[in-house]
TORLUM-202140 format. One record per residue (C-alpha): residue in one letter; x negated, y, z. Coordinates in steps of 0.02 Angstrom, whole numbers, padded with zeros to 5 digits, always signed. Example, Ala and Ser with C-alpha at 12.3 -4.5 7.8 and 13.67 -1.06 7.14 Angstrom:
<pts>
A-00615-00225+00390 S-00684-00053+00357 
</pts>
This chain:
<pts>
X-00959+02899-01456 X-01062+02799-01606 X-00968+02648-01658 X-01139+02559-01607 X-01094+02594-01420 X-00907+02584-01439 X-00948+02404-01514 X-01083+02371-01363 X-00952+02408-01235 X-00820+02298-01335 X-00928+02159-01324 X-00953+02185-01154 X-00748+02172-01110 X-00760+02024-01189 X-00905+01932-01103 X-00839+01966-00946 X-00671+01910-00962 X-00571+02076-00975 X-00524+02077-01179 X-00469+01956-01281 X-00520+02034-01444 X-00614+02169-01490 X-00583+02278-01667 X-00785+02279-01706 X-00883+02371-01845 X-01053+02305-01832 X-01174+02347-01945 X-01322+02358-01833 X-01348+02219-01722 X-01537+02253-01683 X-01481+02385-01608 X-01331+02299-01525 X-01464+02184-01432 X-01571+02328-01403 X-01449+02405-01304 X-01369+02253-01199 X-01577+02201-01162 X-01610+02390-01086 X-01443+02374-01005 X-01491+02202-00930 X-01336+02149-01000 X-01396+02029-01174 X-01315+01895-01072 X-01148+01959-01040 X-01183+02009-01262 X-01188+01834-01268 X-01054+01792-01166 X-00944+01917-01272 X-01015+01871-01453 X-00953+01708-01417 X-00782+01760-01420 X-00770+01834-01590 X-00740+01717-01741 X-00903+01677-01808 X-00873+01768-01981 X-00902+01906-01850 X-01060+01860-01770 X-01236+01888-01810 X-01339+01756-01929 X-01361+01617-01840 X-01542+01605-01834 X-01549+01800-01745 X-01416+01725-01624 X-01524+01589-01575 X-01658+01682-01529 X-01569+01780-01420 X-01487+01635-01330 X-01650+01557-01296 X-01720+01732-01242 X-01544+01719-01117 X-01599+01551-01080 X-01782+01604-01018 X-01757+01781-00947 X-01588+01739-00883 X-01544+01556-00837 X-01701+01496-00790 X-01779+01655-00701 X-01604+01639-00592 X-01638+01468-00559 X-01814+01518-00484 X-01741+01667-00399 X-01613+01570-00306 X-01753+01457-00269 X-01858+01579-00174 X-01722+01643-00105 X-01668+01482-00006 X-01860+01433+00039 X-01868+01617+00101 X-01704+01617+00222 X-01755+01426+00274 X-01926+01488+00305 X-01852+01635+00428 X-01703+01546+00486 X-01832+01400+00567 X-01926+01521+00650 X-01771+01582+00726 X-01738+01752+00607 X-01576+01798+00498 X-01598+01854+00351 X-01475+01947+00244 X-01471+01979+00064 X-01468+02138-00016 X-01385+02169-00186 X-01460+02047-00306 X-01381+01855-00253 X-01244+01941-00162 X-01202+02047-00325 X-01214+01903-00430 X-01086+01791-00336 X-00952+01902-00397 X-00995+01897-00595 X-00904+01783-00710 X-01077+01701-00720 X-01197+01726-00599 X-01331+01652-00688 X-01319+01806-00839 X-01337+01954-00714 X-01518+02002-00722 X-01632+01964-00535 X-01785+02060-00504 X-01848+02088-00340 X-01773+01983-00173 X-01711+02141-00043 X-01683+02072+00122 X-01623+02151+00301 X-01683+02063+00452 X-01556+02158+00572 X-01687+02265+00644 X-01816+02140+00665 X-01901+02172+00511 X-02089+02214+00601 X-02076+02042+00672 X-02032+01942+00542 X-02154+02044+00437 X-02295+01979+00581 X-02251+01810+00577 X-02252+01795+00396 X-02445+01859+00397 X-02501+01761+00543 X-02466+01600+00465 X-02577+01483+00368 X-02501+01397+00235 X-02554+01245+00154 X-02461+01181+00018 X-02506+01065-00131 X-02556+01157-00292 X-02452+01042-00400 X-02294+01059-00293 X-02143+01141-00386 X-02131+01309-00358 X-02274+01293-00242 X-02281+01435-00094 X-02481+01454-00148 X-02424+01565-00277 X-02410+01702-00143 X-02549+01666-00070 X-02679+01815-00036 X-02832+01681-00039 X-02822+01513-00093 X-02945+01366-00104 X-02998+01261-00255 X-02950+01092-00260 X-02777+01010-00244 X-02723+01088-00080 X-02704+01263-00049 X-02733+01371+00077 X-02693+01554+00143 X-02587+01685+00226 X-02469+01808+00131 X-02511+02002+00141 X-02395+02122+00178 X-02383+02294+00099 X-02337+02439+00210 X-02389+02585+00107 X-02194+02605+00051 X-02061+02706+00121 X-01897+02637+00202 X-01946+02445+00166 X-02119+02342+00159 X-02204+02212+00022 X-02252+02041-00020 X-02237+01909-00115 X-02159+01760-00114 X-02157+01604-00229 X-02170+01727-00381 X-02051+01865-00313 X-02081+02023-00247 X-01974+02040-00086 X-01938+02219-00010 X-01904+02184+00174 X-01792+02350+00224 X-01819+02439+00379 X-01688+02574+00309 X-01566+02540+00190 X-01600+02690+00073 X-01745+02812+00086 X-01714+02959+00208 X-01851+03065+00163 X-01782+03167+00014 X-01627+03221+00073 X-01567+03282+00259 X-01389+03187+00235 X-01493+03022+00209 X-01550+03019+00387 X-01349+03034+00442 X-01310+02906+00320 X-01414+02796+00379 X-01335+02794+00550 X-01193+02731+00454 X-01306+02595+00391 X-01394+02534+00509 X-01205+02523+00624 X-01122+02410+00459 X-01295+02317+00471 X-01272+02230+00629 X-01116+02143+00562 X-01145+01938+00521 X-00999+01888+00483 X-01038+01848+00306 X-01147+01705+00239 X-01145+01579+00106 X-01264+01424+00103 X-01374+01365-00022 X-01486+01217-00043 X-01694+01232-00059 X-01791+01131-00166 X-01914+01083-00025 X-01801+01057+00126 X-01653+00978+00048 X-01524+01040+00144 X-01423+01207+00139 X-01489+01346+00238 X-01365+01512+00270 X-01386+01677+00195 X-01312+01821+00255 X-01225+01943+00136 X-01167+02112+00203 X-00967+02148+00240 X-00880+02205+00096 X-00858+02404+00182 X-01071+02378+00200 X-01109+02327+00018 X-00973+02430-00073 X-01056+02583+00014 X-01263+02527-00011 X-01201+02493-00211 X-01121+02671-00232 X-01262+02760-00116 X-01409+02663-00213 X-01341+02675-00388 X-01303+02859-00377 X-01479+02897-00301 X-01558+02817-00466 X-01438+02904-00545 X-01468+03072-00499 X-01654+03055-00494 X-01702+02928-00647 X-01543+02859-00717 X-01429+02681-00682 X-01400+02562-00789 X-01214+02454-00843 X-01263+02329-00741 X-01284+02427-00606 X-01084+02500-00636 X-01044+02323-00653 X-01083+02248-00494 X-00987+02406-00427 X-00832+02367-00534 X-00843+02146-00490 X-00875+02205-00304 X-00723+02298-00323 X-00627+02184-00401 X-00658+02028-00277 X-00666+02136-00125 X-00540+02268-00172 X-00401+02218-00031 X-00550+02194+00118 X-00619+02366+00096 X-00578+02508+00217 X-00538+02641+00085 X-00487+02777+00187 X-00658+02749+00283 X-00758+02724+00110 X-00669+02890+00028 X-00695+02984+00210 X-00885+02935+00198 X-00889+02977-00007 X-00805+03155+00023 X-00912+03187+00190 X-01084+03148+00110 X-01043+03216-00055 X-01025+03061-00194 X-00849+03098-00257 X-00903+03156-00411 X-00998+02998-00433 X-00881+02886-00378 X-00737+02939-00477 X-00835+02941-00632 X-00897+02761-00584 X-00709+02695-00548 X-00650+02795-00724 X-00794+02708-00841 X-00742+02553-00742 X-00540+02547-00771 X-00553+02647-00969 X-00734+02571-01038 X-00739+02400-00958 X-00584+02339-00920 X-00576+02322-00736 X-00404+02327-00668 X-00472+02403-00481 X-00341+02394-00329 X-00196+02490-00366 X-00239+02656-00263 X-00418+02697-00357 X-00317+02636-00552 X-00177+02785-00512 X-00306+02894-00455 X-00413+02859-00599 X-00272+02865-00725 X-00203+03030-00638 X-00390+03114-00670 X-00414+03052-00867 X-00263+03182-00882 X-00385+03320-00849 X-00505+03375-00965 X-00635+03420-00868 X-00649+03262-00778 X-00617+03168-00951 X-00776+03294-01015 X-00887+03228-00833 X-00856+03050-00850 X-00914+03061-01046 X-01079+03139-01004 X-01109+03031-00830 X-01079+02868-00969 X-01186+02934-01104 X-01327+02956-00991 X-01294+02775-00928 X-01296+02706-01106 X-01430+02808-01177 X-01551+02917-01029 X-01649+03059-01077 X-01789+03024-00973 X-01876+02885-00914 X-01918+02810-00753 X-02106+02799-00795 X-02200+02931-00869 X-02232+02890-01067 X-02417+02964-01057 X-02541+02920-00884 X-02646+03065-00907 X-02629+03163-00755 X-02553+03343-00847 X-02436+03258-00986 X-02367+03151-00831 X-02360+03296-00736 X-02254+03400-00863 X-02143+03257-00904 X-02109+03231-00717 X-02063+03421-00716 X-01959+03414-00870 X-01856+03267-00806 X-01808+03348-00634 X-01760+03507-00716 X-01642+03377-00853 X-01579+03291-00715 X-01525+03448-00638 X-01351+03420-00650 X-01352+03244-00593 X-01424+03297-00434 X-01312+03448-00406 X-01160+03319-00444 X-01240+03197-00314 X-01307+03308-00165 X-01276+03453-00068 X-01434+03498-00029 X-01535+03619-00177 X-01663+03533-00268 X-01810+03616-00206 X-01783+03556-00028 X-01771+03390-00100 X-01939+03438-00178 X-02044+03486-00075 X-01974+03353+00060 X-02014+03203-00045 X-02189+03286-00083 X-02238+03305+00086 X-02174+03118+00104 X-02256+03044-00048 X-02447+03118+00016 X-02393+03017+00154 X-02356+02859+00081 X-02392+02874-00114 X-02286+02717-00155 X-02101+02753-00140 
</pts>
């Protein structure tokens, strides 16, 4: 591996907690930054270039920069997230609706920092009553005043001039296996399945699965919202529920775009808080069943070898007891080089209907071995099934 990405994952050890030093050889640190930002991880770089003696570090006026882009992108778009996310619950939990968390918040309580894991959109469960939630929130007029912090007219589908505002929020049901909207800034996926079931046949079984972990509310935290004051509950799934949705979603995106660090990271912190709570003979049944070992022993190997995690002590003997092989030792390599640096790229570099076209082919034919690793099922049913889905409902 490049020193560049030997010294990335260094750096990342020591930003979240799991190395004390780190034997670095930086020459490059453009392309250090360039890295940790497509990784969504310059925070943790941060985190981790503050460890080093400063003889070490990058000038100090490059390092700057950077922590005020952390500042901005990270710190302060968390802050807003966590925000929404409170006015959102409080909104639902007066009308007399639970709402639960997906990923995201409930990822980020396990990091070292929760404020320097990247937050994009809010993914919520409504156990089952998503279509009525999804009513209310449309039927209702808001009026809010313009000038009010993080002021609910920014959702607004139609707004008046003047001081107050006024309007209903518009849902978007054009995608597959959750609806749209937005709210206070955020787009929020409201799930009606917890993965899409309409490119693969073992989806729809899996989701079974789901949908039986997603009645449990047992779990909840409580935050506080800037408008009502007072702390309003969140639900977060069980730890068997959210260590399965993280493998299931990460190694879909892996198999048909790519994952990112981040994405192995809230794996490994999951992991690593939940570790004695999980059910693994349950989780490993389900992994072997619908076909993810591959996955999920590369994912636990990059975990204990390239970032430090010490695991529970049934997956680190496991994982130690594979790295022997080199086969598995050749696997893991690739699956983390295509984490650190992808082939291809989740949107199409060139819009033009044929260049996008042949692009799209040549990236399911290089991802080939991804998906053969991740599914049972051949590609071409996967295909044609998510063709004759996606004339259906173009956004998925």
């Amino acid at each position: 591996m490049p020193s560049i990405k030997q010294d990335f994952l260094q750096l990342v050890k020591l930003g979240i907690g799991h190395s004390r030093t780190a034997t670095l050889s930086v020459n490059d640190w453009s392309a250090i930054e360039a890295l940790a930002t497509k990784q969504g991880l310059l925070g943790v770089l941060i985190d981790g270039i503050a460890q080093i003696p400063e003889v070490q570090r990058p000038p100090k006026q490059i390092l700057l920069l950077w922590i005020g882009e952390v500042m901005e992108g990270y710190e302060k778009r968390f802050m807003a997230y966590r925000s929404s996310l409170a006015e959102l619950a409080a909104f639902y939990n007066s009308h007399g609706y639970k709402m639960m968390v997906l990923k995201g918040y409930a990822c980020g309580l396990n990091w070292p920092k929760i404020e320097h894991r990247p937050y994009g959109d809010i993914d919520i469960w409504m156990f089952g009553r998503q279509k009525e939630a999804d009513a209310l929130i449309e039927s209702l007029e808001f009026k809010v005043r313009s000038s009010s912090s993080r002021a609910i007219a920014e959702s607004l589908e139609s707004v008046d001039s003047g001081e107050l505002k006024v309007g209903s929020i518009k849902v978007d049901k054009s995608h597959h296996h959750h609806t749209v909207f937005n709210w206070m800034g955020f787009t929020v996926e409201n799930h009606y399945d917890f993965e899409n079931v309409h490119h693969h046949k073992s989806s729809l079984e899996l989701e079974k699965v789901f949908k039986e972990l997603g009645k449990d509310d047992s779990h909840f935290v409580e935050i506080e919202g800037a408008s009502t004051g007072s702390a309003t509950k969140i639900y977060l799934p069980s730890p068997n529920h959210h260590a399965l949705l993280l493998l299931k979603n990460s190694m879909t995106d892996f198999a048909a775009f790519y994952v990112t660090l981040r994405h192995v990271l809230d794996w490994g912190f999951h992991v690593e808080r939940y570790g004695k709570e999980i059910d693994w003979v349950w989780l490993e049944g389900v992994v072997e069943q619908y076909h993810m070992k591959d996955y999920y022993n590369c994912i636990n190997a990059i975990c204990v070898e390239d970032l430090g995690f010490q695991l529970v002590d049934s997956l680190r003997l496991k994982v130690e007891s594979q790295l022997e092989s080199a086969e598995f030792r050749k696997l893991k390599g690739r699956v983390l080089a295509d984490i650190l640096e992808p082939k291809f790229s989740r949107v199409p570099p060139d819009k033009r209907f044929l260049p996008k076209a042949w692009y799209m082919y040549r990236r399911w034919k290089g991802n080939e071995w991804k998906h053969k690793m991740c599914y049972n099922e051949s590609m071409w049913s996967a295909f044609w099934s998510g063709m004759r889905n996606h004339l259906v409902k173009p956004k998925v």
